[in-house]
VOBA-1610 file (N, C-alpha, C; in pm, whole numbers, padded with zeros to 5 digits, always signed):
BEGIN
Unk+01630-00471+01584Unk+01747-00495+01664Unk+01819-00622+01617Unk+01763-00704+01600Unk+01779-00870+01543Unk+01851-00815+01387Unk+01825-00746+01314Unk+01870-00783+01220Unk+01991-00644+01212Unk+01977-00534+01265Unk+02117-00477+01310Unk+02223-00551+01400Unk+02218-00618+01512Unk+02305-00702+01534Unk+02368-00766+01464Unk+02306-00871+01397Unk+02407-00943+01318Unk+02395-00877+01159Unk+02400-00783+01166Unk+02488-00673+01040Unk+02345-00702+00916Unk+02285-00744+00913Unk+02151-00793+00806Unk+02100-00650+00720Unk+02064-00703+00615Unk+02014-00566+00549Unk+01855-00599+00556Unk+01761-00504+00628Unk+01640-00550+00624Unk+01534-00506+00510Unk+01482-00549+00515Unk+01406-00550+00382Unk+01227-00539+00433Unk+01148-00501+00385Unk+00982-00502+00432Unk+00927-00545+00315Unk+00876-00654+00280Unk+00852-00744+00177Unk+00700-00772+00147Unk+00637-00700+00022Unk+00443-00720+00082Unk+00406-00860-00110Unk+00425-00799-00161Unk+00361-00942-00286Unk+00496-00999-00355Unk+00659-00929-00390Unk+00705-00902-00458Unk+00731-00846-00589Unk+00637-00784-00596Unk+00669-00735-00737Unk+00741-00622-00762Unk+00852-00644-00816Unk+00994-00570-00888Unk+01038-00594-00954Unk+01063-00537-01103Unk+01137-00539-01196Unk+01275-00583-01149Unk+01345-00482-01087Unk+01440-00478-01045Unk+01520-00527-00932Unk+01422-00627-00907Unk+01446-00708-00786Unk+01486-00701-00633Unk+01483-00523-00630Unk+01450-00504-00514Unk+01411-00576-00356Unk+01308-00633-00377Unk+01235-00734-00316Unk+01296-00842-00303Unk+01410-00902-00375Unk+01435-01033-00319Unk+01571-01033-00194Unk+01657-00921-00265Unk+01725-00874-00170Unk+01783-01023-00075Unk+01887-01130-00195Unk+01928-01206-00086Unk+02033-01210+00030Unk+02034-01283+00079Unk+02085-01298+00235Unk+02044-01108+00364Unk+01918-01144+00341Unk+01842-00995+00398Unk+01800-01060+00559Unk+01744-01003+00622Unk+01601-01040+00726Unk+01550-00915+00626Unk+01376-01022+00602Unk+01279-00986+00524Unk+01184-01025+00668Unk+01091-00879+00656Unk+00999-00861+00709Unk+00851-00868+00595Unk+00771-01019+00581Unk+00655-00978+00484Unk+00528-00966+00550Unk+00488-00904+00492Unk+00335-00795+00523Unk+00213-00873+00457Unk+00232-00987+00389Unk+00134-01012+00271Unk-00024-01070+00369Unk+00019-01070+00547Unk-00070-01118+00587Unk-00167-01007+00645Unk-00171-00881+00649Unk-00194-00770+00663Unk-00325-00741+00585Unk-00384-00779+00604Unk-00524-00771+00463Unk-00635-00697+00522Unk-00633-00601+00629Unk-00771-00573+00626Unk-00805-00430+00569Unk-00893-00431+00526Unk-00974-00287+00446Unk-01110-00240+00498Unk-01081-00093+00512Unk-01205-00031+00627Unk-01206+00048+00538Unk-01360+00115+00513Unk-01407+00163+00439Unk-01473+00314+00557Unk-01448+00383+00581Unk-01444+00518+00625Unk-01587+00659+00567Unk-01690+00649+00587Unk-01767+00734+00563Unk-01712+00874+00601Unk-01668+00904+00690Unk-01610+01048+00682Unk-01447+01037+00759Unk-01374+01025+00680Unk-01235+00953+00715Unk-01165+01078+00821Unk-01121+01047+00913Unk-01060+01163+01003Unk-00900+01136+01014Unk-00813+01252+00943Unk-00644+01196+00921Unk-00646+01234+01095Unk-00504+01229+01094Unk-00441+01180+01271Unk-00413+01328+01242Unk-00380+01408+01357Unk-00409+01516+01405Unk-00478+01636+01349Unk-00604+01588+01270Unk-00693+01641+01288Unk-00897+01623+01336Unk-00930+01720+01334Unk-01054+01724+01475Unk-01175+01674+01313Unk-01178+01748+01217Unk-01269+01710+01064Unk-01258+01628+00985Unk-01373+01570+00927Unk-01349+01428+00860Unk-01283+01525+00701Unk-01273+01417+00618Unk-01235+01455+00466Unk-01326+01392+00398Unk-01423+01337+00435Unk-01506+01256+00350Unk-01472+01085+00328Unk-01550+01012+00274Unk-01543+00884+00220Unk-01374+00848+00179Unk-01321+00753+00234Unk-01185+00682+00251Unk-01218+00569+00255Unk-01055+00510+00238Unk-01094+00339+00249Unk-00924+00312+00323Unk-00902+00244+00416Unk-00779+00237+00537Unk-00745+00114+00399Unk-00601+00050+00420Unk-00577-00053+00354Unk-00475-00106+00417Unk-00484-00251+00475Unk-00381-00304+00553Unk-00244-00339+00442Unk-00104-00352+00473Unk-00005-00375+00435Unk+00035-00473+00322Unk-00052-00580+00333Unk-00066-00694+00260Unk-00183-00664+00127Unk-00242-00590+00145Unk-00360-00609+00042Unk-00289-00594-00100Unk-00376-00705-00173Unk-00348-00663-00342Unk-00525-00588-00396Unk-00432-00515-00531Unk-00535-00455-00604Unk-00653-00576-00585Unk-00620-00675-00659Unk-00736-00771-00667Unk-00886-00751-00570Unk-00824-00759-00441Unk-00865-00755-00333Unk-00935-00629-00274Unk-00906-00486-00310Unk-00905-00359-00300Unk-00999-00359-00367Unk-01009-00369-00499Unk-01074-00352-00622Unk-01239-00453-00609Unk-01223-00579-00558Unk-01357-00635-00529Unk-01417-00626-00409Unk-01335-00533-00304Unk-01441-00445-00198Unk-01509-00347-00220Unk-01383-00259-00343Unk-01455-00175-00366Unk-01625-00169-00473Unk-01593-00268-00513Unk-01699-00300-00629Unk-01818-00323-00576Unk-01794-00371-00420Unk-01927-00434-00377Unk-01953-00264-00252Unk-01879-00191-00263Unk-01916-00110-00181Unk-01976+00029-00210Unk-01927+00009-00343Unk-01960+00165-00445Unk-01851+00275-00479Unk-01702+00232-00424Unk-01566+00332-00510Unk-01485+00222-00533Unk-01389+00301-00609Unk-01307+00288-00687Unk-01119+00333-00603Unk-01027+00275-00669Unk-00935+00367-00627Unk-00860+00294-00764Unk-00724+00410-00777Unk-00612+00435-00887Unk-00528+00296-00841Unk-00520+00226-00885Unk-00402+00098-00863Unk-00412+00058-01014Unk-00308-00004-01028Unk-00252-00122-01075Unk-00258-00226-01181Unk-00246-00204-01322Unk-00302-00327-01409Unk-00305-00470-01355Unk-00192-00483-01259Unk-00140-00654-01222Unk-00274-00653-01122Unk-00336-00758-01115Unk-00435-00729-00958Unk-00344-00802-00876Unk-00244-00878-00878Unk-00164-00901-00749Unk-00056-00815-00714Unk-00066-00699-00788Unk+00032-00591-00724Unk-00032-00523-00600Unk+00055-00514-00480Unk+00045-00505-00337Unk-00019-00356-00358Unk-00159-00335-00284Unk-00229-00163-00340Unk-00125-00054-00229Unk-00006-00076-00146Unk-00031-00011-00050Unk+00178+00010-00060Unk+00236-00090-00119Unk+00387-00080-00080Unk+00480-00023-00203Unk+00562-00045-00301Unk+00614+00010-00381Unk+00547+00055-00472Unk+00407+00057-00510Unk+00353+00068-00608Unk+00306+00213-00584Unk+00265+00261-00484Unk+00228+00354-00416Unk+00418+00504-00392Unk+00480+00368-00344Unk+00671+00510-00318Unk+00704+00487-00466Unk+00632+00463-00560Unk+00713+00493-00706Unk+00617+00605-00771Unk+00498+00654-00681Unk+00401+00723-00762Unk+00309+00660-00777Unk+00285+00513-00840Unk+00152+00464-00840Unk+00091+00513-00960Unk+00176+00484-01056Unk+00098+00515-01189Unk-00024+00403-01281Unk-00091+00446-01310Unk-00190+00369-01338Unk-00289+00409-01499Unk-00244+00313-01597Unk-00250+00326-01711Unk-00412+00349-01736Unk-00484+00328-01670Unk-00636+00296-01646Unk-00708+00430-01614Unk-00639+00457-01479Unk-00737+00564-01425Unk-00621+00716-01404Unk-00508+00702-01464Unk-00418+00836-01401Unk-00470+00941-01462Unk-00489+00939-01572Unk-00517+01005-01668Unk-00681+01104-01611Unk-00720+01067-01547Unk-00859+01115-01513Unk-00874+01132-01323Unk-00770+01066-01289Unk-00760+01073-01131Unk-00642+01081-01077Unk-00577+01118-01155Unk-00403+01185-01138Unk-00322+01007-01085Unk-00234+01016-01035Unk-00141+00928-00961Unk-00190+00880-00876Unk-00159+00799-00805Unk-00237+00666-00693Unk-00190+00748-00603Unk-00071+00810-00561Unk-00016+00914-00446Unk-00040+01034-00410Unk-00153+01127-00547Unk-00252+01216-00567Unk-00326+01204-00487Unk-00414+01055-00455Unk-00504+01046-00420Unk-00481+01003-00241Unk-00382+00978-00233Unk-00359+00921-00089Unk-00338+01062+00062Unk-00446+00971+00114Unk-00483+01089+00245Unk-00395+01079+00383Unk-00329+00950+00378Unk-00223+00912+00544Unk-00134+00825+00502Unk-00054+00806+00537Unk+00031+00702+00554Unk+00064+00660+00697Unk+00025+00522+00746Unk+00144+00510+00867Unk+00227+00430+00872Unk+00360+00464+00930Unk+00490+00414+00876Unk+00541+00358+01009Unk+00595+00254+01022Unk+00696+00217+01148Unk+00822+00237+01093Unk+00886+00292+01162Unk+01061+00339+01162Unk+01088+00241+01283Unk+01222+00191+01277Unk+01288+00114+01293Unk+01359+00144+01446Unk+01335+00255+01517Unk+01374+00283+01605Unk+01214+00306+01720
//
């Protein structure tokens, strides 16, 4: 509401990383996420309206970087498709561009292949 009132272009802002600068988007209201860090690790992950798990998942808060993703997962026993940069955000543009990953695509398809939920806040 705050940033439709006074006419603002809003922006949802998690590590910055953009070529294209996307992300800096000046004179915006920027909403950043980078404090969003928690990661749950899911033995039989259950998506939202349904009653059956899908198996082993891992939830990822808004803020998380690969870095971070990547040394839970190490100490937990998986893996997931992200990112050469480890401070690229595992969860925000890297993920709505496809989530290609020079490392593991090739053998575990796209980072967006692999993704079981998304939850999104809309603005209304």
């Amino acid at each position: 509401r705050f940033a439709s009132r006074h006419r603002l272009r809003l922006v949802v802002r998690n590590t910055g990383h953009d070529n294209a600068g996307r992300s800096a988007a000046p004179h915006s209201f920027q909403i950043h996420t980078s404090l969003l860090k928690n990661i749950t690790l899911h033995q039989n992950f259950v998506p939202a309206g349904s009653t059956r798990g899908s198996g082993p998942a891992v939830t990822l808060g808004a803020g998380v970087q690969f870095y971070e993703v990547n040394a839970h997962g190490a100490k937990n026993g998986y893996i997931v498709v992200g990112g050469e940069c480890p401070t690229v955000g595992a969860v925000g543009g890297f993920l709505q561009g496809g989530g290609v990953s020079s490392f593991e695509s090739f053998m575990r398809g796209l980072a967006v292949d692999n993704l079981l939920e998304y939850e999104v806040v809309t603005s209304n």
